[in-house]
Biotite code that builds the C-alpha atoms (Angstrom):
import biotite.structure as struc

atoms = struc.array([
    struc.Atom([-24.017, 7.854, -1.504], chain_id="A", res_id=1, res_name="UNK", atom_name="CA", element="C"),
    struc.Atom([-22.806, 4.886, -3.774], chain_id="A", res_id=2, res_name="UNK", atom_name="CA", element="C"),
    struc.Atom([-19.596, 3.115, -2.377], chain_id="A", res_id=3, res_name="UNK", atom_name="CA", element="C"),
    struc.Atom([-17.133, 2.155, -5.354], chain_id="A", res_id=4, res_name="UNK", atom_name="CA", element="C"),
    struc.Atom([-16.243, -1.516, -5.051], chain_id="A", res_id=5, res_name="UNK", atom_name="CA", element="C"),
    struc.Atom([-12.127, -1.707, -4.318], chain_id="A", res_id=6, res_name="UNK", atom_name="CA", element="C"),
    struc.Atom([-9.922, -4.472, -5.650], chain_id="A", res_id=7, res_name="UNK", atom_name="CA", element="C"),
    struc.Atom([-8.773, -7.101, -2.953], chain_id="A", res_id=8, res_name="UNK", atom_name="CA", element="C"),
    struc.Atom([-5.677, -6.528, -0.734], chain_id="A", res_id=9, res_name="UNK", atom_name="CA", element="C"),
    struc.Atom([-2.652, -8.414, -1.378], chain_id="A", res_id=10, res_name="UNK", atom_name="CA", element="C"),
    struc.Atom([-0.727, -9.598, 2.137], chain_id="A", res_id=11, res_name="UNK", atom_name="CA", element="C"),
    struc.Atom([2.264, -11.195, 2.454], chain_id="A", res_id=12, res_name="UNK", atom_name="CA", element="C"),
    struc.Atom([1.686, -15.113, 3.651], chain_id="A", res_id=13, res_name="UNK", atom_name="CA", element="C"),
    struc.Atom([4.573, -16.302, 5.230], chain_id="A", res_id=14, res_name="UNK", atom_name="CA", element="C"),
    struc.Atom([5.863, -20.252, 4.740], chain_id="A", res_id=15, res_name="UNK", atom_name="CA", element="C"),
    struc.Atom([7.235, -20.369, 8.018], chain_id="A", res_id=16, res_name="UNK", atom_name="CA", element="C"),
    struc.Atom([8.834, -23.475, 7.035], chain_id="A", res_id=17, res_name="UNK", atom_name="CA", element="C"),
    struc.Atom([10.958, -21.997, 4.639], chain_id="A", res_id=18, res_name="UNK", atom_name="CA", element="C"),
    struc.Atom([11.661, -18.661, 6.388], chain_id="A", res_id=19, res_name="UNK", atom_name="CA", element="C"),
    struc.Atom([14.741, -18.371, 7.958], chain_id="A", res_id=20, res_name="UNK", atom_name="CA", element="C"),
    struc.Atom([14.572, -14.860, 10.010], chain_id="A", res_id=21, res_name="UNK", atom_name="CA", element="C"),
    struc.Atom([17.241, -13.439, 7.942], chain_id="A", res_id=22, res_name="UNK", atom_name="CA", element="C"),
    struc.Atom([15.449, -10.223, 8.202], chain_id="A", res_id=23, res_name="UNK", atom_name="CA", element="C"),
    struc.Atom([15.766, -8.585, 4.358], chain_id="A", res_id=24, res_name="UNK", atom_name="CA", element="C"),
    struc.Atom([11.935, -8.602, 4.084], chain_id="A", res_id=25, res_name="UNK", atom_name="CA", element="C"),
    struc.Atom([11.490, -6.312, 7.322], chain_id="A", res_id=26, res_name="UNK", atom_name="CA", element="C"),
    struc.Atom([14.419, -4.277, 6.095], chain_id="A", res_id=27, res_name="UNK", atom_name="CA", element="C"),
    struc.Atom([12.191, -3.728, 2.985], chain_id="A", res_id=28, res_name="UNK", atom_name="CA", element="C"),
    struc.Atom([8.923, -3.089, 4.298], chain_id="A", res_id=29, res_name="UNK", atom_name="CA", element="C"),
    struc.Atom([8.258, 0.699, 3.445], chain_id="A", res_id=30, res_name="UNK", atom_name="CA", element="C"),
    struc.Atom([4.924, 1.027, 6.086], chain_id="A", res_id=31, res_name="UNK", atom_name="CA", element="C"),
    struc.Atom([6.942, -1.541, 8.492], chain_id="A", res_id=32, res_name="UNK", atom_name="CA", element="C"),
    struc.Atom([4.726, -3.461, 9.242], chain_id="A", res_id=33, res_name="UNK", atom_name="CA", element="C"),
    struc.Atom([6.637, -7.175, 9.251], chain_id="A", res_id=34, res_name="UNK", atom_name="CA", element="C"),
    struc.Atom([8.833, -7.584, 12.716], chain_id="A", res_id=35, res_name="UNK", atom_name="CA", element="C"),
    struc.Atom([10.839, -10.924, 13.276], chain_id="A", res_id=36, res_name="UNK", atom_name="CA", element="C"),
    struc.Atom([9.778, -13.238, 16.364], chain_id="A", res_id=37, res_name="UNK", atom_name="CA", element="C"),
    struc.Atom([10.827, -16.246, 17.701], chain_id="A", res_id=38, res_name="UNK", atom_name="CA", element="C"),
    struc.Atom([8.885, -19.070, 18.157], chain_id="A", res_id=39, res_name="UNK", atom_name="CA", element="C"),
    struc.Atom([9.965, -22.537, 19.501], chain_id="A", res_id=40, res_name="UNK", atom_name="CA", element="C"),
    struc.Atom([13.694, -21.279, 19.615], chain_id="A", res_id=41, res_name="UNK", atom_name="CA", element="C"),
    struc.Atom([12.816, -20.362, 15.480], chain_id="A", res_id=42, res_name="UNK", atom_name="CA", element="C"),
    struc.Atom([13.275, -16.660, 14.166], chain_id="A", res_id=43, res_name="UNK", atom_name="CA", element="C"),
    struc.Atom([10.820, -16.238, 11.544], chain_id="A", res_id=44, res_name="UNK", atom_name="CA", element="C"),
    struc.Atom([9.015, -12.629, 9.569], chain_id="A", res_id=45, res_name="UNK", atom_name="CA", element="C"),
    struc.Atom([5.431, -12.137, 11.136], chain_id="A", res_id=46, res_name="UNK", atom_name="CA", element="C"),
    struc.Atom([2.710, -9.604, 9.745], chain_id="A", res_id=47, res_name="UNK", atom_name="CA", element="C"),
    struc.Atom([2.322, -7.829, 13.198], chain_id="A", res_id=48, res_name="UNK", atom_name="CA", element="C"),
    struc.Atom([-0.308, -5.000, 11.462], chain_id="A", res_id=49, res_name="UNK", atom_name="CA", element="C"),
    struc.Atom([-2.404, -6.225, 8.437], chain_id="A", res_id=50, res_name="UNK", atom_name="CA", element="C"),
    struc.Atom([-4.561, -2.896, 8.148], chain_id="A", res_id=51, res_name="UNK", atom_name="CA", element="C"),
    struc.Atom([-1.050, -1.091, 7.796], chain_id="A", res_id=52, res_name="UNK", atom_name="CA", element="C"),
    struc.Atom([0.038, -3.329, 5.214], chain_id="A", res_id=53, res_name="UNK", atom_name="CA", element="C"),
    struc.Atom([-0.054, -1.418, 1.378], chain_id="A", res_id=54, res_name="UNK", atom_name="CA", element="C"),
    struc.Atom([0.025, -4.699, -0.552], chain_id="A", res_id=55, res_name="UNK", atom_name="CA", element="C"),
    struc.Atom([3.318, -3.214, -2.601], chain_id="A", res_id=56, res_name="UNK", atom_name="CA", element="C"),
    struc.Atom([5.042, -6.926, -2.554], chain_id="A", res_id=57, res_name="UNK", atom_name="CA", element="C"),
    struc.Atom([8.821, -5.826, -1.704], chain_id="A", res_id=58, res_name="UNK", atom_name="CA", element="C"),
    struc.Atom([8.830, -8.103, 1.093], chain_id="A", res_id=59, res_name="UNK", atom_name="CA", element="C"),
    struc.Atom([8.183, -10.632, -1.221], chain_id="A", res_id=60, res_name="UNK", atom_name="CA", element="C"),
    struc.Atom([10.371, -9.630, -3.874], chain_id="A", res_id=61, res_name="UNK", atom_name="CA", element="C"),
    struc.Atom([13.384, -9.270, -1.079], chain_id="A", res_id=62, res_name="UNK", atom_name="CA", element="C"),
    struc.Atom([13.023, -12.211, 0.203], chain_id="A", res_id=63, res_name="UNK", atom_name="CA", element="C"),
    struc.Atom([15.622, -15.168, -0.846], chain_id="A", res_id=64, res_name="UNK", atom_name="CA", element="C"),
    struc.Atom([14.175, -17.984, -0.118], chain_id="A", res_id=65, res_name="UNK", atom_name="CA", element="C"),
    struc.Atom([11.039, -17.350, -1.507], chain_id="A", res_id=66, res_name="UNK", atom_name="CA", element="C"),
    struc.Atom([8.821, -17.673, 1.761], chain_id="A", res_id=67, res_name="UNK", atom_name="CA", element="C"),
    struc.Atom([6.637, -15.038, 1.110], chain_id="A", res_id=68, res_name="UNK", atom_name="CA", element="C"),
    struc.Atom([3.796, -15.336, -1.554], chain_id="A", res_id=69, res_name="UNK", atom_name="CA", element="C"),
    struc.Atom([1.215, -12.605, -1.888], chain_id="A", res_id=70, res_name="UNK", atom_name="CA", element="C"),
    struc.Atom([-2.981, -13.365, -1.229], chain_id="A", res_id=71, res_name="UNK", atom_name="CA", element="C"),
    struc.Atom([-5.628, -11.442, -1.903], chain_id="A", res_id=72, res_name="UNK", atom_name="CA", element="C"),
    struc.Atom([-8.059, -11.357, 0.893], chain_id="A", res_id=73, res_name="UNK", atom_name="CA", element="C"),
    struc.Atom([-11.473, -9.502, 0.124], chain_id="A", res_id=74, res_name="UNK", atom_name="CA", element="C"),
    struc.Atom([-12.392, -6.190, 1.384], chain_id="A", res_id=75, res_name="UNK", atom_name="CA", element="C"),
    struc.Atom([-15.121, -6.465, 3.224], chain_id="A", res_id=76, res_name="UNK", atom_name="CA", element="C"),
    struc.Atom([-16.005, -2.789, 3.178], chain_id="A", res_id=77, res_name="UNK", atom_name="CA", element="C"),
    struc.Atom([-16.347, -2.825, -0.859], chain_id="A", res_id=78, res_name="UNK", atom_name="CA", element="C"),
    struc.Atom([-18.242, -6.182, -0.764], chain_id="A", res_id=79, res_name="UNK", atom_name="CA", element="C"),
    struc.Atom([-21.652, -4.667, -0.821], chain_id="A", res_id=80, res_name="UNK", atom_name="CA", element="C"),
])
C-alpha cells in the first residue's frame, strides 16, 4: 500500500520575549491545546500538546503582540 506524502504541519512558535500571558491566543485555540505557565515569575502561552495541534493559525492571528509566528515542521510519517 502506497502512503501519500502530506504537507508539513504548521505550529505556533512562541517569542517568549514578546509574549505577555494576556491569554487571547488560548482563548482562541479551537483543539486547546496552548495553556499559560509561569516561568521565572513570567506568564507566557506554551504549546502543552503538539500532536493535538491542527495548524489553523488563530492563535496567531489573536494574538496582539505578534508573538506567535507559524513553522512548518516535517512529517515524518509522509517523509518516505
Amino acid at each position: 500500500m502506497r502512503r501519500m506524502a502530506t504537507a508539513p504541519k504548521a505550529l505556533p512558535a512562541i517569542d517568549l520575549a514578546r509574549c505577555t500571558g494576556c491569554g487571547w491566543c488560548v482563548a482562541a485555540c479551537p483543539p486547546h491545546v496552548l495553556s499559560l505557565a509561569v516561568e521565572n515569575w513570567k506568564k507566557s502561552a506554551h504549546l502543552h500538546d503538539a500532536p493535538g495541534c491542527t495548524g489553523c493559525a488563530k492563535c496567531a492571528l489573536k494574538c496582539p503582540f505578534d508573538a506567535i509566528a507559524m513553522r512548518r515542521i516535517p512529517d515524518p510519517a509522509g517523509s518516505r
